[in-house]
Structure formats: C-alpha cells, structure tokens
N, C-alpha and C positions, 0 to 999 in steps of 0.2 A: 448379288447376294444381299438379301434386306439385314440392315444395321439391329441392333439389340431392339432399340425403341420402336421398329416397325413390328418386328417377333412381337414384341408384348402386347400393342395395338392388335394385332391377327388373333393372337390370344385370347384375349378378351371379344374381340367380335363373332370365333367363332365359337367358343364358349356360349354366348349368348345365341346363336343361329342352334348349336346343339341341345339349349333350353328350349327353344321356342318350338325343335322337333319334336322332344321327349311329353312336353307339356298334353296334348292330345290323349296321350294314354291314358292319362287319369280323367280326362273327362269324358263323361256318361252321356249330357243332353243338352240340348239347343241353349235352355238359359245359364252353363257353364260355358260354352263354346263364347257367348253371348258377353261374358263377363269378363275373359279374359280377351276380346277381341276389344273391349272399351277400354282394357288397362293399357293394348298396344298403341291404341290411338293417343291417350293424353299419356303413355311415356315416352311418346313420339313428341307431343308439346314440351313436357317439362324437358328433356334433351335441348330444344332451343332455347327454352329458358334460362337454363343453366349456362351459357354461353353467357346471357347479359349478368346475372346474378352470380354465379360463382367462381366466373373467368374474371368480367370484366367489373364487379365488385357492384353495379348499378340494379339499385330494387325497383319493379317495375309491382306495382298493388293495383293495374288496371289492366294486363294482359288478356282475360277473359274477351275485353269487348274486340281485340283483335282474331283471337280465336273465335265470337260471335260474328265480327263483319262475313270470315271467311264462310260461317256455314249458311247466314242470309244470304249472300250475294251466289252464293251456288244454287241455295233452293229459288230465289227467285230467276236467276237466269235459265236454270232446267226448268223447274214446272209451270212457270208465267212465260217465258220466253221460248222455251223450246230450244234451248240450247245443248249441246252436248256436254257430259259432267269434265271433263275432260280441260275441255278449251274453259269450260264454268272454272274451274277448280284454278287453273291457272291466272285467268285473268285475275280473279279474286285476290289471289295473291301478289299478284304486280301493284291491283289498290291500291292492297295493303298497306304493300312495301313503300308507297308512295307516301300517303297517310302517313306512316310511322316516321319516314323520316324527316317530314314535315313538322310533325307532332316533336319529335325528339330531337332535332336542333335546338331549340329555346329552351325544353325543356332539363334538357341532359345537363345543360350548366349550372342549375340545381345541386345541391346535395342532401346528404344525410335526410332527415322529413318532409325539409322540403319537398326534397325529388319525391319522396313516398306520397304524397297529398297532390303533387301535381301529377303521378301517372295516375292515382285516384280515382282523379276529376277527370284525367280522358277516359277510364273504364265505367264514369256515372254518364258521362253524355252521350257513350256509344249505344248503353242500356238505354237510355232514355228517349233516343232518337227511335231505336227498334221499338219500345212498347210504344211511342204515339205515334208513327208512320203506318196506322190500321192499314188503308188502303194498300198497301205494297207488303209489311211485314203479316200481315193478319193481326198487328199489337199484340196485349197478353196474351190471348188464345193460339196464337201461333199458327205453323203453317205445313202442309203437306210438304215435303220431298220427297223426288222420284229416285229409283232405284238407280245404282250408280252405273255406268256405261262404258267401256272401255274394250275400243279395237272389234265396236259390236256387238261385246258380249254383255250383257245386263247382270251386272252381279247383284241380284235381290236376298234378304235375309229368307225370306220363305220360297226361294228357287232349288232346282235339283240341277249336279251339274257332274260331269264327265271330267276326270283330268286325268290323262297319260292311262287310261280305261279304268280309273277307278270311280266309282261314284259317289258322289256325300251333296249333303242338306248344304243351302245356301249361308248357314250359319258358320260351319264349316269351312266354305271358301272364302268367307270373310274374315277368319282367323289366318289365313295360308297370307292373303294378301295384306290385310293389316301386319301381320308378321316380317313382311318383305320389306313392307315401308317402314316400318321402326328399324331393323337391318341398317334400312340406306340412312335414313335421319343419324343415325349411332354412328357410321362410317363417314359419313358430311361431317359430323360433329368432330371426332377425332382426327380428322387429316386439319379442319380448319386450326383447332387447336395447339399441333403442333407445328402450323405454318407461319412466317414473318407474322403476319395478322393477330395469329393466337397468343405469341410470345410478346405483340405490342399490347393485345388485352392485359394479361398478366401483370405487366409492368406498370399499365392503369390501375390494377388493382391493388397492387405492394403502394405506389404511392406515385399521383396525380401530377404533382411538383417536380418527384425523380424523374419520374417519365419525359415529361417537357425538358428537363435539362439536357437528356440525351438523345433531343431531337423528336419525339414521340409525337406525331402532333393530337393530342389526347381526345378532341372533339369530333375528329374525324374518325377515331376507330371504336368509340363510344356509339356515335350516330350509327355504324354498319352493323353494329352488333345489335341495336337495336331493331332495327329493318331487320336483318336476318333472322331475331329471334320472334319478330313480328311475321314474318314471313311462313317460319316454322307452325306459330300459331293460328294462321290463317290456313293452310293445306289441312291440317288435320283438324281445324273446325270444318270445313266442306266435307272431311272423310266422315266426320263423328254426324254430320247431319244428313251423309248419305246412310249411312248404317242404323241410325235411328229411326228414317222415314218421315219423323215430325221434328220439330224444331220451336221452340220460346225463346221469348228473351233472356231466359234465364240461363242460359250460355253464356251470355254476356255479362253475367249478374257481379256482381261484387263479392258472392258465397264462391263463384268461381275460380276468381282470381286468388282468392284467397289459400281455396284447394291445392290451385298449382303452385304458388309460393312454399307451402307446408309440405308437398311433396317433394321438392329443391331443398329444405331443411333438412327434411326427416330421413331421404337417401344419404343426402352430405352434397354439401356446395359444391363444385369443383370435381364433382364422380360423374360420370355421363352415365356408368353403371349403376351408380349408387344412387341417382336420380329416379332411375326405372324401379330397384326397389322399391323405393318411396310410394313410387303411384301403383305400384301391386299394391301393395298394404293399406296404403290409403284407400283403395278401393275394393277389396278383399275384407276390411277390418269392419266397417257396419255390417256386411253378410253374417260375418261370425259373428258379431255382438246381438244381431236379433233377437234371441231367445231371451236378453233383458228384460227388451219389452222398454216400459216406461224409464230403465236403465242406463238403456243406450249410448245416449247421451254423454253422460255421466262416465259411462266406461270408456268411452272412446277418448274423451279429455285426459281421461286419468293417465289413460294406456303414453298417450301424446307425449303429456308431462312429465312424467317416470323416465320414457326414452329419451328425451331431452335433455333431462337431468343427467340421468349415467350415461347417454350417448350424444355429448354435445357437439361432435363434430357429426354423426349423422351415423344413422345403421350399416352401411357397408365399410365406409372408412374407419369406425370401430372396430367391427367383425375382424376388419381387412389386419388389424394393428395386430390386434388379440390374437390371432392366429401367427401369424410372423412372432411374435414375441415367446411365444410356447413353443415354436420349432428351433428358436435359437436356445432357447433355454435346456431345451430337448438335449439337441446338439452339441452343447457345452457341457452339458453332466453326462453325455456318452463320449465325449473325450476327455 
C-alpha cells in the first residue's frame, strides 16, 4: 500500500498526464500543436533546473549553453555524421554530464554573485565557441537538423502517421511524444526529490554549514545536482533541435538562460509543477501580448513585475496557498 507522500506524488503526476490529454481539444492547428510541444520541451528543462535552484538553493545564469551543447552535438552527430538521434541524443548527454561536472567542481564552491558570474562565463564561452566554430556549427547562421529517429520510425514535424489506427500530422505526434518525456523528466524529478539525495539537497539549501555538521558532504551533492540538472538541459536541447529542424547559437544565448531562470521564479522555486507553469506563461504570454505591437515589450515586464510583487513565492505556490486558505475558512464558518 503506497504511504500518503507517494498518493500525493501520483496525484499530482497524474493530474498532469490528464492536462496534457485534455490540452489537444482546444487546439485547432499545426502552429498551436507547435506551441505547446515547445512549452513541453523547456518545462522538461526548467524541471531539472529547479532541482539545482530551488532544491539545492545554487543559481546557475549559464544553463542555456548546456541545453545549446546538447542540440549541436546531436545536429552535428545526425546530419554531419550520420548517426542515429538516439545514440546522438545520449551521448550528448554523457558530454554533458561530464562537462558539467568538470565545470562545477571549482565552480560550485562559489556563492551568492559570484557563483551567478561564474556560471555566466561558462554560458558566454559555450555561446561563443558555437558562433566561431563555422566549420562544424555553421557559426551565426546555423545549421540543418534532421528529423528525429526512434526504433526506425522518423518523427518529422511535416510527417503523417498512424497510431493504434488513428491518424494525425506530424505536429501532432510530436506533442504525444514531447508529452511523454515531460511525464518522465516530472517523475525523475519527484522520486529524486524525495530520496536520501533530495532530502541532502534541501538541507544544502536551509543551510551549507548545518549541513556539513550532520555529516552532509555539501560538494558532492551540489556537484550531482548539477550534472543532472546539466544533463536534463542537454536531452531536451537535442529534442528542441530535433523539433525545430534548424538550430543557432542562440540556444545557447545568454537571452536563454535567462528565460529559463524567470521561468523557475515565476512557477515558484521548489514546485516541479509550478516550474511547468512558469514555462507555459512564459511562453504563451508574447503570443497574447502581440496585438501590442511596439507594446510588447513593455507589457510583458509590467505583466512580470506586478506577479512578482503580489506573487513573490511564484504563481502556483500562491494560487496553491490561496486556495487552501479559502477552504479552511470555508470550513470554519460552516462549522
């Protein structure tokens, strides 16, 4: 029989699996199918970002270039190399993983700006190596990726496909399968969270010193969470540059990193759910601000800073309070 804390974990994942069924009805056409299959990719990123930043309390301001490694090293291994997306996609993230914890040894013993300046500077060099490496990245211009590959089957945005006899656009199957893999990333997420690993995160992030005194050894589970959440951002920069077809350095950009940070805010730290908000709205919210126009801009800061202000712990652990607090209040003036 699963314990209360596993019921509420199920809960909430299947909740989420019965959003991401429901979500289809409402959409009409390829560039809606198209939109919400890029919110599932980077709230499949922010998920492991929130592991390093709202578990383990470490600000990482250069992620994007780990999410960029993963989608050059998969378009170069497929369309230069002729490799399968598959074993592409993996290796990439073994890199990564290597990369990051190379990277984040030295650097994790950092804090507070510093740490922020020096994941920075690893998100300025990753950019910087992809715009001048023409020869291999195509530099600024960037570069073709082929359609993604899997068990044989070519899942292309402009393909027709058969599943269990039903038929739909390629756009389509790309939301079923992005869908699956935010599932597993959210499921990865919360078993890690509540395991010895996630409870020694936590305790790195209440406090660094308490930690250490109860044995914690703080650099070693700082360093994993980095890797992993480096890890996270490498899989699904391969996925976001198979679903794209083309690819720049601007994946890797420092506008990016930044994105995915504000999306870990603007959900709420420490929400794996409330992370995924984030990157809806975040990426839903210029769509609706268009009709601005030369506005935009402007509305989209405003919009930002308003939630920030009234929602300083983050949109779903707000929502999350707000609602709780009105049902006990509920409940007490009907008893």
């Amino acid at each position: 029989m699963l314990n209360r804390f596993m019921q509420s974990r199920l809960r909430g994942l299947v909740a989420l699996a019965l959003i991401l069924v429901v979500i289809p009805a409402f959409l009409t056409n390829s560039f809606q199918y198209g939109m919400v299959t890029q919110i599932a990719i980077l709230a499949a990123t922010v998920v492991g970002l929130n592991l390093l930043v709202g578990f383990a309390g470490q600000i990482s301001l250069g992620h994007a270039g780990f999410f960029g490694l993963g989608a050059y090293f998969s378009g170069i291994a497929t369309g230069t190399y002729g490799w399968s997306s598959v074993p592409a996609l993996l290796v990439g993230a073994a890199l990564v993983g290597v990369i990051a914890w190379i990277v984040g040894r030295p650097v994790l013993r950092l804090k507070g700006h510093y740490l922020s300046m020096a994941t920075l500077a690893v998100g300025f060099i990753i950019a910087i190596i992809l715009n001048n490496e023409r020869d291999l990245t195509g530099g600024p211009d960037g570069m073709p990726v082929p359609a993604f590959e899997i068990f044989g089957w070519e899942l292309s945005s402009f393909g027709r496909y058969s599943l269990f006899g039903f038929e739909m656009e390629g756009f389509e199957a790309w939301y079923i399968f992005a869908s699956a893999v935010l599932l597993a990333a959210v499921w990865f997420a919360l078993n890690l969270i509540e395991s010895p690993i996630g409870r020694a995160l936590r305790s790195v992030h209440g406090s660094e010193v308490a930690a250490r005194v109860v044995g914690v050894n703080t650099a070693k589970y700082k360093s994993l969470v980095f890797v992993i959440s480096a890890i996270y951002a490498s899989l699904m920069g391969s996925l976001y540059a198979h679903f794209q077809g083309f690819i720049t350095p601007a994946v890797a950009s420092f506008e990016f990193s930044i994105l995915f940070i504000t999306m870990v805010v603007l959900g709420g730290m420490g929400s794996t759910f409330g992370v995924i908000m984030g990157a809806a709205v975040l990426t839903l919210l210029p769509q609706l601000l268009a009709d601005f126009q030369d506005l935009e801009t402007v509305m989209f800061g405003l919009i930002l800073m308003l939630t920030m202000i009234f929602m300083p712990k983050g949109l779903l652990p707000t929502l999350t309070a707000t609602v709780s607090r009105r049902m006990r209040k509920k409940a007490g003036g009907e008893a």
